[in-house]
VEXLO-123442 format. One line per 4 residues: number of its first residue (from 1); their letters; for each residue x, y, z of C-alpha. Coordinates in steps of 0.05 Angstrom, whole numbers. Layout:
<atoms>
NUM	A	X/Y/Z  ...
</atoms>
This chain:
<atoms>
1	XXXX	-936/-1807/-784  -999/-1810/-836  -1004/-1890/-830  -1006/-1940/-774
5	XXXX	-954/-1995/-765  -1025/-2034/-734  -1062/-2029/-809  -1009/-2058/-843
9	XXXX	-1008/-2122/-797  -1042/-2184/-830  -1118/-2184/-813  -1115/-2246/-781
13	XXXX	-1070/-2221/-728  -1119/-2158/-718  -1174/-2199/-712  -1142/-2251/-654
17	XXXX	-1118/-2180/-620  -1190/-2150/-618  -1211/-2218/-593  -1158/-2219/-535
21	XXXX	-1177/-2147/-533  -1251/-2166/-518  -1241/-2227/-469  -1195/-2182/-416
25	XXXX	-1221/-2130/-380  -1165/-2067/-395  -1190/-2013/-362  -1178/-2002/-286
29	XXXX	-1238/-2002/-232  -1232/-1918/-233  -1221/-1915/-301  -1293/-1961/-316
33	XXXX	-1328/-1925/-271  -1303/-1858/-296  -1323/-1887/-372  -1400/-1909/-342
37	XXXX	-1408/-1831/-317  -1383/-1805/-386  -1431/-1854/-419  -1492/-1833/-379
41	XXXX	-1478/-1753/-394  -1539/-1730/-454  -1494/-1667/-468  -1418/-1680/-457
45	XXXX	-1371/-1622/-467  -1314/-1622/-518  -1271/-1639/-467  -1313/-1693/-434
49	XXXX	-1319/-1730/-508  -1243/-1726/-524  -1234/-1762/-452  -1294/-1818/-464
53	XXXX	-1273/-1831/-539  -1194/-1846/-512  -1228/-1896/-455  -1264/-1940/-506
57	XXXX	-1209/-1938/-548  -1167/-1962/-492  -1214/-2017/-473  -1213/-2045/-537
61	XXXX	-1145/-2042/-554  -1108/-2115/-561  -1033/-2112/-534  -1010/-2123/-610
65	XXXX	-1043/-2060/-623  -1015/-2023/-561  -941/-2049/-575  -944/-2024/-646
69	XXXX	-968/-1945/-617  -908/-1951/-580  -867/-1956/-638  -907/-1913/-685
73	XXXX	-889/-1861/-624  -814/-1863/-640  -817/-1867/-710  -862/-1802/-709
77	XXXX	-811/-1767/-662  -755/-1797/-716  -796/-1760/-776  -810/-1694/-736
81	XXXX	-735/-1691/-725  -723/-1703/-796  -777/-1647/-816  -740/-1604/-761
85	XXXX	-678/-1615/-795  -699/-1588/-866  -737/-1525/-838  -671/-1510/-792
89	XXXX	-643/-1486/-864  -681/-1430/-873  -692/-1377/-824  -765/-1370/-830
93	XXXX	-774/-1433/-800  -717/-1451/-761  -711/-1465/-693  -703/-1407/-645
97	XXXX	-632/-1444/-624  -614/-1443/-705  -618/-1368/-709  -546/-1356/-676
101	XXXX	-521/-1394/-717  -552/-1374/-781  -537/-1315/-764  -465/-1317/-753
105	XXXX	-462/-1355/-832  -481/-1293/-862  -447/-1249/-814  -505/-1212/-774
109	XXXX	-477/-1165/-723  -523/-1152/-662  -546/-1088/-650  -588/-1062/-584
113	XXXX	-657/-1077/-624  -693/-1005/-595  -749/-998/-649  -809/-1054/-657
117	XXXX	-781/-1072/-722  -707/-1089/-701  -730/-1126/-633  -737/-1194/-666
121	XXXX	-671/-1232/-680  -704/-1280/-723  -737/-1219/-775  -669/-1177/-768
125	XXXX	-628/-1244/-786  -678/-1261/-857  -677/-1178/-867  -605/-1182/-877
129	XXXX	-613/-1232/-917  -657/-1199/-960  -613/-1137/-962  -557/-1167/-981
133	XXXX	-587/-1166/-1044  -589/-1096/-1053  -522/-1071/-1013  -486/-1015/-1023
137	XXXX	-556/-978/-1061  -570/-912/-1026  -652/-944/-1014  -616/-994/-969
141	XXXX	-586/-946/-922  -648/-908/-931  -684/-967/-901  -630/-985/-855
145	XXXX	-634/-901/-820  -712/-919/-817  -718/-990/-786  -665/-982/-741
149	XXXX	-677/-913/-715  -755/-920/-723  -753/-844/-747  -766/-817/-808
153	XXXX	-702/-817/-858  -673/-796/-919  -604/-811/-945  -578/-766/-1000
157	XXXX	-517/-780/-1045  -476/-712/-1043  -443/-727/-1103  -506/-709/-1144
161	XXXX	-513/-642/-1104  -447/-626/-1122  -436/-558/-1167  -383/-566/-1222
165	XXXX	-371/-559/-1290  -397/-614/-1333  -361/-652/-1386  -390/-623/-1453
169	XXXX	-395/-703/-1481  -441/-713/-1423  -484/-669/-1409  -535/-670/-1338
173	XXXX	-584/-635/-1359  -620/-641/-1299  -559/-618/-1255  -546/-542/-1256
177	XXXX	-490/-502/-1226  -540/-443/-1214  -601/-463/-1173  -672/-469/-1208
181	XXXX	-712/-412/-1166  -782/-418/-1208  -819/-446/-1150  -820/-440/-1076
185	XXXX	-794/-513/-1065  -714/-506/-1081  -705/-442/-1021  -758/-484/-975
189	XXXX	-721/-542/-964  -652/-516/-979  -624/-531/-912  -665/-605/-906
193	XXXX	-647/-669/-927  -695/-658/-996  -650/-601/-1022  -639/-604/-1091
197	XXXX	-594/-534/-1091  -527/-551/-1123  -467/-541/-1065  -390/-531/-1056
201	XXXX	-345/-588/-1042  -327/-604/-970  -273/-659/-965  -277/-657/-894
205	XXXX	-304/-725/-874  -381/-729/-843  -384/-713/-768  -425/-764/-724
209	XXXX	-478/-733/-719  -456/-668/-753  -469/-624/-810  -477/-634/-885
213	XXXX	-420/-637/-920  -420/-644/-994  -369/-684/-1029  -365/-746/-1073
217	XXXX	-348/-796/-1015  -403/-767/-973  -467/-790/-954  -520/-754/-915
221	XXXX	-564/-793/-864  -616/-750/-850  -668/-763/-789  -733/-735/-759
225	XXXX	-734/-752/-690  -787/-707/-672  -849/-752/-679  -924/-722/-700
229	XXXX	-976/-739/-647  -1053/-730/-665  -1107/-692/-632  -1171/-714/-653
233	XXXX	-1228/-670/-651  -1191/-626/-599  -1233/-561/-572  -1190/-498/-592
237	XXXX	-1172/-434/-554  -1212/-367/-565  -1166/-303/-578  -1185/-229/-571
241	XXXX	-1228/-217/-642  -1201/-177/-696  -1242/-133/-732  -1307/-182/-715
245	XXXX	-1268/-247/-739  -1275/-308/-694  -1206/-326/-676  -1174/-379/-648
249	XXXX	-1109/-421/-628  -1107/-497/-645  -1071/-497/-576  -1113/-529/-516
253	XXXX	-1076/-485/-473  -1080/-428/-516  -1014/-402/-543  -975/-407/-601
257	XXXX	-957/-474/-627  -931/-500/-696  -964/-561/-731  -939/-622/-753
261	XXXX	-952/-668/-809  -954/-739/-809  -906/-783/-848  -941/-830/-899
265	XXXX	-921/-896/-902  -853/-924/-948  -881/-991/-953  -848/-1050/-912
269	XXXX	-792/-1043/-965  -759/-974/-991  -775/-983/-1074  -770/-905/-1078
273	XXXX	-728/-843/-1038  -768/-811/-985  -806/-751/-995  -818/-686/-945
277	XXXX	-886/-733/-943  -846/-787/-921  -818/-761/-855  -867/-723/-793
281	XXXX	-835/-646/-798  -876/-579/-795  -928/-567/-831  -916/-496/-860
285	XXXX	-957/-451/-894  -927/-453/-962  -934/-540/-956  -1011/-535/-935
289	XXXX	-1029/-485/-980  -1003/-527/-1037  -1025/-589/-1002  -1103/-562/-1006
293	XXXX	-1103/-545/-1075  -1113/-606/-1089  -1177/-614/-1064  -1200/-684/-1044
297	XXXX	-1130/-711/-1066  -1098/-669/-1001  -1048/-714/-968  -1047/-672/-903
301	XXXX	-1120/-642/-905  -1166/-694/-894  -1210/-729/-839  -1160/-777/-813
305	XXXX	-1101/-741/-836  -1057/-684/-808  -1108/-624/-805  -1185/-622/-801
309	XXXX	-1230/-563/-789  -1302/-591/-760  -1360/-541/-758  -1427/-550/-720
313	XXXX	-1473/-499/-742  -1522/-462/-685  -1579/-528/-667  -1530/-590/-698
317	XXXX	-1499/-635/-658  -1460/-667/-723  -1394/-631/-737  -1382/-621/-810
321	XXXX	-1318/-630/-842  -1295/-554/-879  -1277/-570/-949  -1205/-554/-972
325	XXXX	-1231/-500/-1020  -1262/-471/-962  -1208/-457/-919  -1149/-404/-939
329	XXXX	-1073/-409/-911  -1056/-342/-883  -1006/-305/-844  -1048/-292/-781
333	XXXX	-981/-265/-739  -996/-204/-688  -1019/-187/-627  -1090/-209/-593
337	XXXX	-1141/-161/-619  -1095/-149/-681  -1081/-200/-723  -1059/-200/-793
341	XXXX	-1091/-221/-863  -1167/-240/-811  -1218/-251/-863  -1272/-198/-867
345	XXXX	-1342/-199/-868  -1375/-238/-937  -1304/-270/-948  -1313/-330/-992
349	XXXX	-1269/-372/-944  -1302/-402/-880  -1236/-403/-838  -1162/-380/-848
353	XXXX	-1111/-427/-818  -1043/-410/-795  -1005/-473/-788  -943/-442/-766
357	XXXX	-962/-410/-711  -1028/-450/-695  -1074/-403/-710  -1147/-399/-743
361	XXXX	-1188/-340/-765  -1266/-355/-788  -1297/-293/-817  -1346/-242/-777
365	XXXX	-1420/-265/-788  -1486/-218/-795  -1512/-198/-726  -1565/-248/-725
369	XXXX	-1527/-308/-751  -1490/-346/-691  -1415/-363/-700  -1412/-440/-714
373	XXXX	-1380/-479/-666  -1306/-503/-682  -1270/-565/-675  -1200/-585/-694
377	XXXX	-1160/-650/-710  -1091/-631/-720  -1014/-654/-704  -965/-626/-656
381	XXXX	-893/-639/-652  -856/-679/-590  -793/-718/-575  -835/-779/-540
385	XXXX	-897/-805/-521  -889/-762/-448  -942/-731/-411  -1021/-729/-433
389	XXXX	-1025/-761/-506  -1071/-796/-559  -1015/-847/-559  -1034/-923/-538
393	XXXX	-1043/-934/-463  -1090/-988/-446  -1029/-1033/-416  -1032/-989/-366
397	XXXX	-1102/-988/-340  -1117/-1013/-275  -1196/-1027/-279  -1214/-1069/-332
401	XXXX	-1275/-1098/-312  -1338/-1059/-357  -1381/-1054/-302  -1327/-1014/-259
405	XXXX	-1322/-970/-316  -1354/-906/-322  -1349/-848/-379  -1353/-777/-379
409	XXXX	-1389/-742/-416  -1454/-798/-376  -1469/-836/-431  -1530/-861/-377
413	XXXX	-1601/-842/-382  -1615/-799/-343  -1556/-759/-338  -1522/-774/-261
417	XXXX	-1464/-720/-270  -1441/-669/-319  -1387/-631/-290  -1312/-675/-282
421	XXXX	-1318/-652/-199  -1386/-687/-193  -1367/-751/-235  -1309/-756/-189
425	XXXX	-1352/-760/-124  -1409/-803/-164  -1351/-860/-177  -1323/-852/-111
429	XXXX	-1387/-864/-74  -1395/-939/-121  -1327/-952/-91  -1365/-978/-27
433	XXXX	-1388/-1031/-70  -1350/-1042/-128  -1285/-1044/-94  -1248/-1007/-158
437	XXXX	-1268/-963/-209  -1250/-913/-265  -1280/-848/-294  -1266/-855/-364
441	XXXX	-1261/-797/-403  -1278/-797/-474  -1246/-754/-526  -1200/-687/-531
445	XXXX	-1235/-640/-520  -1222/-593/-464  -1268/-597/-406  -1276/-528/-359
449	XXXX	-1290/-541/-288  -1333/-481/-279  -1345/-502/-199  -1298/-451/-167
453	XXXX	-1253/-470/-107  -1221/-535/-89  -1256/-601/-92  -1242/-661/-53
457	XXXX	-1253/-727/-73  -1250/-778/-15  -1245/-861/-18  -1265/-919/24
461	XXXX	-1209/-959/48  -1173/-1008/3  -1209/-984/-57  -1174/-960/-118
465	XXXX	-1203/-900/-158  -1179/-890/-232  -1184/-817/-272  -1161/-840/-337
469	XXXX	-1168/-812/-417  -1196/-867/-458  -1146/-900/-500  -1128/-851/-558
473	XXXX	-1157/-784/-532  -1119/-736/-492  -1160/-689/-450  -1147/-621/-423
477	XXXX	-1177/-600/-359  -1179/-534/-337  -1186/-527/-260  -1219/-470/-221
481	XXXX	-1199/-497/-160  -1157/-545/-126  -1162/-623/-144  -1159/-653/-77
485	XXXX	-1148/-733/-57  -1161/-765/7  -1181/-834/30  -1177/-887/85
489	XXXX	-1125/-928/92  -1097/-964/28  -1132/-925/-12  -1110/-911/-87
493	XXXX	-1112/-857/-135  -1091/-865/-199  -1085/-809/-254  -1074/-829/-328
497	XXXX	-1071/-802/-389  -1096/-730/-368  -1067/-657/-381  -1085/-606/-328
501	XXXX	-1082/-536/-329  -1105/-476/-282  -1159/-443/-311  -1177/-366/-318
505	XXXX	-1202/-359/-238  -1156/-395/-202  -1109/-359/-177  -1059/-368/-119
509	XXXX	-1090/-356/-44  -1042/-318/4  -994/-355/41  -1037/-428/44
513	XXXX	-996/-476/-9  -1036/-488/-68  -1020/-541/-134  -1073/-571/-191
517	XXXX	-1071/-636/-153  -1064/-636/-71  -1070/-694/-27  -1087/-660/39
521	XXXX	-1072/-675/113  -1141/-686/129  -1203/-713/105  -1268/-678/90
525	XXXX	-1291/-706/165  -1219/-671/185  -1205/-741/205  -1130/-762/188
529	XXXX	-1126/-768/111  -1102/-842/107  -1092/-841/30  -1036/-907/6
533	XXXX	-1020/-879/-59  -1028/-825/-111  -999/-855/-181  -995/-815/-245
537	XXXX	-990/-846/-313  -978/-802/-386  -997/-740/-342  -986/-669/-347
541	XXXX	-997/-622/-298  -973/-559/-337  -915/-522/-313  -934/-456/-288
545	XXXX	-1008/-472/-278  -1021/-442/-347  -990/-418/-407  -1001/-342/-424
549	XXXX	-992/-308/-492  -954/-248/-491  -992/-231/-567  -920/-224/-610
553	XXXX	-921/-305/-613  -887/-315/-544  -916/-343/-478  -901/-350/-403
557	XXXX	-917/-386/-346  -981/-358/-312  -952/-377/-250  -883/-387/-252
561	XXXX	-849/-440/-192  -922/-444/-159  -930/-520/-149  -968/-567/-184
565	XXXX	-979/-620/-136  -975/-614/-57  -976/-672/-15  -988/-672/60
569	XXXX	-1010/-742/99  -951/-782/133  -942/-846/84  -977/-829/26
573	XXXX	-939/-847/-36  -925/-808/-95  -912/-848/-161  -903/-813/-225
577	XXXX	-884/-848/-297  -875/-821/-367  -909/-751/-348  -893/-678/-347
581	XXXX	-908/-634/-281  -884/-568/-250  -861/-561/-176  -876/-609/-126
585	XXXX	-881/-597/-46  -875/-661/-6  -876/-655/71  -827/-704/104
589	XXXX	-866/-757/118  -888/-765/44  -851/-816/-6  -840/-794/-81
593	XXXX	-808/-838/-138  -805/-815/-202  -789/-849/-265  -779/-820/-338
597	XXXX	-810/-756/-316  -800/-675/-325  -810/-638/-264  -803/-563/-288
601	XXXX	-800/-506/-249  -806/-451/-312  -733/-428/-287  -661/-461/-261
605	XXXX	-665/-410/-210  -735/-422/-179  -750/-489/-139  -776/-559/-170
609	XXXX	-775/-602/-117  -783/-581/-36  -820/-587/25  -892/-554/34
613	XXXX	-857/-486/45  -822/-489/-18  -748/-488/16  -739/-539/59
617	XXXX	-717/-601/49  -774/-648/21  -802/-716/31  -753/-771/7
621	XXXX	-741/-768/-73  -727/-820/-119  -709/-793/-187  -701/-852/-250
625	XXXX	-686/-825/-318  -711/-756/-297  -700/-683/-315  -706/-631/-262
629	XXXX	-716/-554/-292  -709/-524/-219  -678/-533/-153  -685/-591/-112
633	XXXX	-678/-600/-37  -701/-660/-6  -684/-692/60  -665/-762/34
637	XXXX	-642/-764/-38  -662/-842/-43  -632/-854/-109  -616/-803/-174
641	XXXX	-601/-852/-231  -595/-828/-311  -627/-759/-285  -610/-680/-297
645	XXXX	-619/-626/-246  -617/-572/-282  -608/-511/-229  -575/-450/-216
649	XXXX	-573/-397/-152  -597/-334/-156  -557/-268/-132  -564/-268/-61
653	XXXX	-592/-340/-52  -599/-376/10  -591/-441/-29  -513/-476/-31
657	XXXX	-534/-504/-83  -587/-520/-138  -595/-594/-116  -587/-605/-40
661	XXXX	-598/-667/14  -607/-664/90  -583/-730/98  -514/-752/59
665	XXXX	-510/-820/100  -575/-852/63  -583/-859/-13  -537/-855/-73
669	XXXX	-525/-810/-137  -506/-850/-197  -490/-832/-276  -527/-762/-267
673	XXXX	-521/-691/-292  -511/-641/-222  -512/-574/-207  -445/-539/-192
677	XXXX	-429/-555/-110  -486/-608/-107  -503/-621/-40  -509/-705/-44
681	XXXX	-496/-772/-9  -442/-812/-48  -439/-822/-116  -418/-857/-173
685	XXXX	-397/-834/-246  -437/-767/-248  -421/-701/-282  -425/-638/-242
689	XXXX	-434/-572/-265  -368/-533/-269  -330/-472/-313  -313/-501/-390
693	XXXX	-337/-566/-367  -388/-612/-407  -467/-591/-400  -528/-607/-427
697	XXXX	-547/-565/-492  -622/-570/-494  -661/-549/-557  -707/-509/-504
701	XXXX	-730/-508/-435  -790/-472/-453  -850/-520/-445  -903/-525/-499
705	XXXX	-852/-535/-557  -832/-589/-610  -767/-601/-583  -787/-589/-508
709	XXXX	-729/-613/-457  -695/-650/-518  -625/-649/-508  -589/-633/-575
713	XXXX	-529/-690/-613  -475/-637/-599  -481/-647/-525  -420/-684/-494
717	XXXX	-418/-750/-498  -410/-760/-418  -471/-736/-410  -516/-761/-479
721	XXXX	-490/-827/-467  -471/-816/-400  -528/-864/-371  -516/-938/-334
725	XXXX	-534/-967/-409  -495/-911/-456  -571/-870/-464  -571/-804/-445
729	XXXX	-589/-775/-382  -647/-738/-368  -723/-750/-379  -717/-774/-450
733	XXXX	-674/-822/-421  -719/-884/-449  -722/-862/-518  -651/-890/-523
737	XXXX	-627/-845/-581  -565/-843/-569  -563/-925/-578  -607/-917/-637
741	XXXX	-551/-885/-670  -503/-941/-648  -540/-983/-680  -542/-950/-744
745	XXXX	-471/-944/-744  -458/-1018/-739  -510/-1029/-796  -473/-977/-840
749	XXXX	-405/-1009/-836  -438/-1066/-874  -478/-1041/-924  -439/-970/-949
753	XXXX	-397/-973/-1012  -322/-986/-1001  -303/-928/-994  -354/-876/-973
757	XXXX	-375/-848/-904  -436/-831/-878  -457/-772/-831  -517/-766/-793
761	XXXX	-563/-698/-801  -614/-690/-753  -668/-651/-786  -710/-647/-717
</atoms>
């Protein structure tokens, strides 16, 4: 309450309290001496006064006084309760016990609540509300595809794509049965969700998820699931020259790749229909080359946006952002050494781009002019935020503490190490010390270990060593040699954020097993390596070794089925999460447990997952919301949970099958994709491989692209939503989309016209 019951007594009675008050001694022997202490401190804390000011208070408070607070207590819980009372009738301000119940007024149906914006009963509950002003407009379902999805959406009336013949007393102009072909828009985005080409009738009703089909009861939902990640100030790829041009690939790992835009934002509420701005989709040549017409207005070329082209001419250190007229959009297609439409020598451009195929062409220079150096910030297209990314990971760092922290590039003075080999061993000798530590590194760009042959990093024992990409950057490394881990006993390795690749001189030696990362029997002292645990977080450790152009826009695996990581020691553990890796050898004594990973072997018929002689049966594997491009044999298949094996036998293979376990007492299989004849302990609700039976339909196995491992909306339902919670199986498992269109369906129900059905288009 504002007042006090105590001020409103007559004086006289407040004055005969403070007397009684003054003649008693109210405080307790501890409590005086406790009040004495406070009262000799020159400098009390904030705490300390709030504790001395309620003592004197106490010992001069009269019992009137302290039976009155007693009652001013309960009529201040009475008034909260009555204040409580009003705000439970709104739901901004309710209690959290109201919201049901609100909830259930209006009639709010739960959904899963997937996306950020959708997790949060109390905001879904008042955004109901407010849509309820709006229902049945096509912006609300618009905003309904986008929130609940958390992908980019459009929803298109078909009725207004519809050809026909108009009614002479009124007259669309704006509607034509023959399409408007002036520009290069209408044939661009005439099968996307922004076509404005006038269409047939279809009175079949909208598949789930399906194909558009036009007619006046349809809607389309379209939806770009494929989301835009950045690189920021990434190092590209040289190519063969062409007739003296510099070129390059945007790629880090030098092929081919297509670029992505990224979606502007609608606003917190839809007031307008999305644009091809609106949603992350490629960025083609004919968009960009409009796009940088524009000049400094670009929405896609800009620093900070989609695209950027950085120069740092010969004795700079400061890279300088290319201006939009500088740059041309060109079909660069070809092989190496022979590309297309190169600019030539005194070209008014400084670079020609390719965005489709990733691709950039700077002009040949006069023989005693040095080429500038060239970085790129650009956007590539994935499903999730898997393997090595720019995407936010500090919640998963391990060392926190600055002074455990160290950065490559040294930002020290003087330099202590400038290769990522020799930062390795500099942080692992301040482990003796420190205890814990991480090499941080800073940036994109890719980083070439130019020291040749493997290199072993060794730890004390119970220290913890950290190789992690700072928060937002997403370095390549390119190895020359082995990465090798060792320690003493409960010793830790963690890997984070990182994307490894084999570089141009390493190279696979004879019959000795060989990966990117290997954790070795032995230690450097050929002591026995005692190593606890080798974790890796957001990593990639790229299938193959190394991609390898074949110069007609294709690529390969350098190395196809050679391992990536090799483990050797009796009780090490192997702990992957969210990362992407090629074939792994485990000897039996090794423990591996996967989660929300891609293991890929470049081929169903070569091996993912087996011992260190790349046939027998590994160490014990635990697979969680995995996909597995290969075979697998292991000795103990622990547990196989929301997971594909994607396998096959070759002619004349040893193998029984593509996925095979020594032991079939120990473990379990559970709500998983197998290969046909699937050697396995018991199991529970799976789906084996088998003639006309269901099988997953993935948009391509071929790593390095948009829609890598994705598995496509027509695959059967017992396998999309096939999982323990309806997901799908495989290693996309997490991304839930399968529920994410659930949800939208119950939203739909509510908010579409009597009358109409909706179908959902998926776009990527």
């Amino acid at each position: 309450m504002s007042f006090s019951l105590f001020n409103l007594v007559p004086a006289v009675y407040r004055l005969r309290d403070a007397q009684i008050a003054a003649s008693q001694t109210l405080l307790t022997a501890a409590e005086q001496i406790e009040l004495a202490t406070l009262q000799s401190l020159t400098s009390p804390s904030p705490d300390q006064q709030a504790e001395l000011a309620a003592l004197v208070a106490k010992s001069q408070r009269g019992p009137l006084e302290s039976l009155l607070m007693v009652i001013d207590e309960q009529l201040a819980v009475m008034a909260e309760d009555l204040d409580q009372l009003y705000d439970d009738q709104f739901i901004e301000t309710c209690a959290p016990w109201v919201i049901p119940y609100i909830g259930d007024l209006i009639g709010y149906q739960s959904i899963n609540g997937i996306t950020p914006t959708v997790d949060d009963p109390r905001s879904e509950v008042a955004e109901t509300i407010s849509l309820r002003r709006r229902k049945g407009t096509v912006l609300v379902l618009e905003q309904l595809a986008r929130d609940v999805t958390g992908w980019g959406a459009h929803a298109v009336e078909y009725f207004k794509l519809l050809g026909v013949t108009q009614y002479v007393k009124h007259v669309r102009l704006h509607s034509h049965y023959a399409p408007n072909v002036r520009g290069w828009q209408p044939l661009y985005y005439e099968d996307s969700g922004f076509s404005t080409l006038p269409r047939r009738v279809d009175v079949r009703a909208p598949a789930q998820p399906g194909l558009p089909r036009p007619d006046i009861l349809n809607i389309g939902i379209y939806l770009w699931s494929l989301g835009a990640q950045t690189i920021t100030l990434g190092t590209p790829t040289a190519a063969a020259s062409t007739n003296g041009a510099a070129c390059y690939r945007l790629s880090s790992l030098g092929v081919d790749m297509p670029l992505y835009h990224l979606a502007a934002s609608q606003g917190e509420r839809i007031e307008q229909a999305a644009t091809p701005a609106n949603v992350p989709d490629l960025l083609s040549r004919l968009v960009l080359c409009a796009d940088i017409q524009q000049g400094v207005g670009s929405n896609y070329y800009r620093e900070g946006g989609s695209l950027a082209l950085y120069v740092t001419p010969a004795g700079s250190t400061t890279p300088q952002l290319l201006n939009p007229y500088q740059i041309q959009v060109a079909n660069l297609s070809g092989p190496d050494g022979s590309w297309n439409n190169v600019p030539a020598l005194g070209s008014p451009y400084a670079a020609s781009i390719d965005p489709q195929l990733g691709r950039i062409a700077m002009p040949p220079l006069p023989a005693s002019t040095p080429q500038p150096a060239l970085t790129v910030s650009y956007c590539y297209g994935f499903n999730a935020e898997m393997g090595g990314g720019e995407y936010e990971r500090e919640d998963s760092f391990v060392v926190t503490k600055q002074e455990e922290i160290f950065y490559f590039p040294d930002v020290h003075s003087p330099v202590r190490y400038s290769d990522i080999p020799t930062a390795l061993q500099f942080v692992a000798l301040q482990l003796a010390t420190l205890g814990s530590a991480a090499l941080e590194v800073t940036g994109s760009a890719t980083i070439q270990v130019t020291t040749s042959g493997p290199q072993q990093i060794d730890l004390p024992k119970g220290s913890t060593l950290e190789f992690r990409a700072q928060d937002g950057a997403r370095p390549t490394v390119l190895l020359d040699g082995e990465l090798l881990f060792s320690g003493d006993s409960s010793s830790t390795v963690i890997v984070n954020g990182i994307v490894f690749a084999a570089g141009a001189g390493m190279t696979p030696s004879g019959s000795t097993p060989m990966g990117l990362l290997h954790v070795p029997a032995t230690r450097p002292d050929t002591t026995t390596n005692l190593l606890g645990t080798l974790q890796l977080t957001n990593c990639t450790l790229v299938p193959g070794w190394a991609l390898q152009p074949t110069g007609d826009g294709t690529y390969t695996a350098a190395q196809p089925g050679q391992p990536t990581l090799i483990a050797e020691p009796a009780g090490v553990e192997i702990l992957g999460s969210l990362s992407i890796m090629g074939p792994i050898w485990a000897a039996s004594m090794v423990t591996v447990n996967l989660t929300d990973c891609i293991v890929d072997a470049t081929g169903t018929t070569l091996v993912a997952y087996a011992a260190l002689d790349g046939q027998s049966g590994g160490a014990p594997l635990t697979l969680v919301g995995c996909t597995a491009i290969g075979k697998v044999h292991a000795e103990v298949l622990t547990l196989i949970s929301d997971s594909i094996v994607w396998a096959a036998l070759a002619a004349g293979d040893s193998w029984v099958s593509g996925l095979v376990a020594d032991r079939l007492q120990t473990g379990c299989v559970r709500f998983s994709f197998l290969p046909y004849n699937a050697v396995t302990p018991r199991r529970f609700e799976c789906v084996e491989q088998a003639l006309a039976s269901a099988q997953p339909v993935f948009a391509t196995t071929q790593f390095g692209q948009p829609a890598y491992a994705k598995l496509w909306a027509c695959t059967s339902g017992s396998i999309r939503r096939g999982a323990d919670d309806g997901g799908e199986m495989g290693g996309f498992h997490f991304v839930l989309a399968p529920l994410r269109e659930s949800d939208l369906a119950i939203r739909l129900q509510e908010y579409l016209p009597v009358g109409l059905s909706a179908g959902l288009i998926y776009n990527s």
